[in-house]
N, C-alpha and C positions, 0 to 999 in steps of 0.2 A: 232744168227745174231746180228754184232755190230750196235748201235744206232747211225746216224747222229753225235748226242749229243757228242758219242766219237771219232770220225774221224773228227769232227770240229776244234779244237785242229792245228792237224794235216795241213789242208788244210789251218786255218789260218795263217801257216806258209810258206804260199808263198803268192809270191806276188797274187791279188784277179783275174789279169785278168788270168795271168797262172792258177790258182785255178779254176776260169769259165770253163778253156780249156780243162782239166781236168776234170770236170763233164761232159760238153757235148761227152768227147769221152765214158767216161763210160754207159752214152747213148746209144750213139751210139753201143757199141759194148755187150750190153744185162748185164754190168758190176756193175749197181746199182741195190742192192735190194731190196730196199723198192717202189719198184714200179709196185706192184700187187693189186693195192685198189681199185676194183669199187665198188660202192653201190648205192644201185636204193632208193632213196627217193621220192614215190609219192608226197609228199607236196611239195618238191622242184622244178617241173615240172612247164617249162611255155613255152609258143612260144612267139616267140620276134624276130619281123621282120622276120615274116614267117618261122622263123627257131627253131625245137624243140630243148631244152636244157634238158637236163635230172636234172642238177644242176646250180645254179650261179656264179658256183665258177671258175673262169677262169685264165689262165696263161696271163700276161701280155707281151707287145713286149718288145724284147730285149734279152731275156734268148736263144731263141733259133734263130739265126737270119739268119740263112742258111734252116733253116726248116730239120735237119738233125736227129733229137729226135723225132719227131711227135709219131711212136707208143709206146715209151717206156713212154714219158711222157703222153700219153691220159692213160694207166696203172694205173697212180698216183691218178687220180681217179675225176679227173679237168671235168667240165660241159663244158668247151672251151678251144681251145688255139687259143692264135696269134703269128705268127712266122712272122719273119723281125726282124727290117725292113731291105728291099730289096732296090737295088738303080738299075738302068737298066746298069750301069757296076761296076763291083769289084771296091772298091776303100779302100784303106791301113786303114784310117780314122786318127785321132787327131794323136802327137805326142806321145811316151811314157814316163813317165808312166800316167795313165790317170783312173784308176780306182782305188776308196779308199774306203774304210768299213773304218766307224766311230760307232767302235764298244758300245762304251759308249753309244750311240745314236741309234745305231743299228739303223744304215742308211749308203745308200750310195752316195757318189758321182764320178760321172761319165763325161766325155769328150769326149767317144768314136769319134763320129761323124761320124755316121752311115757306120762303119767298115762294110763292107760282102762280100760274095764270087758272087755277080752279078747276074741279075735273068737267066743266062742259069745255069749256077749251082743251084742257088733254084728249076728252077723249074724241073730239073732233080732229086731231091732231094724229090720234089712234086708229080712229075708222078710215080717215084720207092714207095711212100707209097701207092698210089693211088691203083697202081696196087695191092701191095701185100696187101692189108688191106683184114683182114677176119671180121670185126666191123666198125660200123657207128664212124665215129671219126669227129667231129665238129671245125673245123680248120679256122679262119680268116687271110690274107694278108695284115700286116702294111706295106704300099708303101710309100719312100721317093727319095728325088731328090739326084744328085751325086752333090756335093761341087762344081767342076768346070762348071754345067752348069748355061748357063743366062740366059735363057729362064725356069723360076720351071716349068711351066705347061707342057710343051712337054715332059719331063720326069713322070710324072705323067699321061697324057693321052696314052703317050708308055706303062705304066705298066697295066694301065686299061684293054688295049689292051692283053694284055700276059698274065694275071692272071686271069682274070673275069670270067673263067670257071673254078680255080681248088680248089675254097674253097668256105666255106659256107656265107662269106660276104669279104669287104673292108677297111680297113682303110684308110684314108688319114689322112699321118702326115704331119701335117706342122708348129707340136712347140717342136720339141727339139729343146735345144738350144745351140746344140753343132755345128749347120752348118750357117754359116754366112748368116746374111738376111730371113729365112728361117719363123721365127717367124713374120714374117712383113707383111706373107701374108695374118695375121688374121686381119688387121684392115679392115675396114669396104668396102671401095671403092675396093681394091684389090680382098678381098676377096671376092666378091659380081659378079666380072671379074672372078675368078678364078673358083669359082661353077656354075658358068654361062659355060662356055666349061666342064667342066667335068662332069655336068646332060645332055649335050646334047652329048658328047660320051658315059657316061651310058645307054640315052636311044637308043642309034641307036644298041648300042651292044645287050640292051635288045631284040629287033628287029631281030637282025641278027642271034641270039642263042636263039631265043625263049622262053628267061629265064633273068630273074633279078636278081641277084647279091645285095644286100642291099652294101648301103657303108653308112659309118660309117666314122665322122670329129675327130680328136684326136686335143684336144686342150689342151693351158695352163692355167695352174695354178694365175699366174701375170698378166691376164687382169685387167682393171679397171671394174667398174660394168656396164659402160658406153658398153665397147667393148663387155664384154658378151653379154648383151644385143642384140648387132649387130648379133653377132655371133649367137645367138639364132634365129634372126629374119630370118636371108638370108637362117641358116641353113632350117629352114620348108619353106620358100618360094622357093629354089631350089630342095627340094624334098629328102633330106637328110633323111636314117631311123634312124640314131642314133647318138649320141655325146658319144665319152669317154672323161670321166674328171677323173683325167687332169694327163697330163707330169710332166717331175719333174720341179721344182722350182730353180729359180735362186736367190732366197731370203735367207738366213739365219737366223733361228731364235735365237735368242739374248742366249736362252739356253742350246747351243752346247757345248757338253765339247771335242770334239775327236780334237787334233792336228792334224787330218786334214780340220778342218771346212774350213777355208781360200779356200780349196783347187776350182779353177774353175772350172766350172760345175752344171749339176746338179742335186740336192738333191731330195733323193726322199727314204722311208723307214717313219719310225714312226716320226719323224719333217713335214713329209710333211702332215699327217692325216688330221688336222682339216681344212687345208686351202682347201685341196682336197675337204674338203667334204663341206666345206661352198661354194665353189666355183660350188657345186653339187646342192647344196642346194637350191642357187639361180639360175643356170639354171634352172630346175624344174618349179620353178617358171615363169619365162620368158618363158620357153616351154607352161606352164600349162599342163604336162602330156602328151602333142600331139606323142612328139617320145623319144621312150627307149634310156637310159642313161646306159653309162656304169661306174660305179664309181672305180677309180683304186687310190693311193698313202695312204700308210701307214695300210692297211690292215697287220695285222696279227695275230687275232684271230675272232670265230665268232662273237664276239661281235661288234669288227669292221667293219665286214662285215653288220651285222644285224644296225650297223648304218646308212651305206651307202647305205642300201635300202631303210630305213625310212627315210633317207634326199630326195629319189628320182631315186634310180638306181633301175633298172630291174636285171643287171647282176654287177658283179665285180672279179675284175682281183687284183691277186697275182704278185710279181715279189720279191721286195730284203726282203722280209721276210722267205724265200726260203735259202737265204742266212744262215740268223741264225738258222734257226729250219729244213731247208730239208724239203725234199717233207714229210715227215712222218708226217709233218701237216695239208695237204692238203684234207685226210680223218676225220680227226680229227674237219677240221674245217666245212666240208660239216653236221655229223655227228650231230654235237654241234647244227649248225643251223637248221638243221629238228626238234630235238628236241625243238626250241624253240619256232618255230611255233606250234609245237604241244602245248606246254604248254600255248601258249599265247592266244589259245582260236582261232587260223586260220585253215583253212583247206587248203590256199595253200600261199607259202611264196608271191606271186603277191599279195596277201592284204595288205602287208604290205608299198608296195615301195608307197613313200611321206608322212607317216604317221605322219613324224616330221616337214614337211616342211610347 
């Protein structure tokens, strides 16, 4: 069986979003083989926000955003996925071309602007796994507004409404920075407005379906320490069970060498690592441990990962690392990290999150 390693080559010779389109249909149609890997690591084992993870090692939004991969990629051997983001209609997204691997960098950057096929196609996409699933498959929903609407929250409480039963928690994105305005809802006053209606349609759906739903804030990376802050505070004051940190970045770091740095958008791969995690670091902090973090940008190996617990994450999520190395890392790196709880004198990887913070 050929290696990632050698069909990379290959794929990098097209353009990166045809090359995505391309993987997902091989997904889809049972055509990638490296995606038979599970492994049960005891030490790995934690519940976080009521919901059992077998590992922490989770697929980030974006890779799959029609939800069309879900049983081939839970194969791969990932503790979660989050599939989106989803907008409540199809919408084309950015202009082309809009996706660039900055190989040198081994990063990418991205413009999409939340391209997808609209949630009756997800969630028909949602109910056909649902149904045929013979295994527990741990699946979150990243929910985003459509570009043309004025109103963000109505699209966001329509999705609440439509998805709140088909996965094991929520996101709410509101920092890519690819949809105009969209990042604006993080500042303090807004946001404050914003999670003020949507904990009080969470709770009424919790009510109406007898069941909670965790949702979970996706933020960025380019807040000030001021707005984190905020964002920390209204988070536990509205009743939020978790933060993922962070989206990609609209920053550049001075160290780029790939001729597409310039390119708009944003950055996220091994340049976005440390800010990810400082920005991890210091929620943590601001939280004081009260609700699980999920730490995601520039992950890709365990070491990485084993950073971004001990800065404060419960869980963490994979995406453009996927890119260079193929899922054939994703056992690799679950693997690595059991091991090193074991070595490191833990009996379960939850001792270790905020270790450095």
């Amino acid at each position: 069986m050929a290696s990632y390693s050698l069909l990379r080559p290959l794929l990098f010779q097209l353009d990166a979003e045809k090359a995505h389109h391309l993987a997902i249909s091989a997904l889809r149609f049972g055509l990638y083989p490296w995606c038979n890997s599970r492994q049960n690591f005891p030490n790995l084992h934690q519940t976080i926000a009521g919901i059992d993870f077998e590992n922490p090692i989770g697929l980030g939004a974006g890779f799959d955003k029609n939800a069309e991969c879900i049983p081939a990629l839970w194969k791969a051997g990932f503790g979660f996925l989050e599939v989106g983001t989803v907008t409540p209609k199809p919408q084309a997204g950015n202009p082309k071309p809009r996706l660039f691997r900055l190989e040198s960098d081994q990063a990418i950057i991205n413009r999409l602007g939340f391209n997808n096929k609209g949630e009756n196609e997800f969630k028909r996409n949602i109910n056909n796994c649902l149904q045929a699933s013979e295994n527990k498959r741990i699946f979150g929903i990243n929910i985003g507004k459509n570009k043309t609407t004025e109103d963000p929250v109505s699209d966001y409480l329509h999705l609440l409404h439509e998805v709140c039963n088909l996965s094991a928690y929520i996101t709410i994105n509101i920092s890519s920075p690819n949809t105009p305005g969209l990042r604006s809802i993080q500042s303090a006053e807004m946001l404050d407005d914003f999670l003020g209606k949507i904990s009080k349609v969470s709770n009424q759906l919790q009510v109406e379906h007898a069941k909670r739903t965790p949702l979970f804030l996706k933020i960025a990376p380019d807040v000030s320490m001021e707005e984190l802050r905020d964002i920390c505070t209204l988070s536990l004051s509205h009743g939020l069970d978790g933060l993922i940190i962070t989206n990609t970045t609209l920053s550049r770091p001075a160290n780029l060498k790939s001729r597409h740095k310039y390119e708009a958008g944003g950055l996220s791969g091994r340049p976005l690592s440390a800010l990810s995690t400082e920005t991890l670091r210091q929620a943590y902090r601001f939280t004081e441990g009260k609700i699980p973090l999920i730490g995601v940008g520039g992950v890709s190996s365990a070491e990485d990962a084993w950073e971004k617990i001990a800065a404060g994450a419960s869980l963490v999520q994979i995406y453009s690392a996927l890119i260079y190395q193929g899922l054939e890392m994703v056992p690799k790196v679950i693997q690595a990290l059991s091991e090193r709880v074991e070595r490191e004198g833990f009996a379960n990887i939850s001792e270790v999150i905020g270790k450095s913070s």
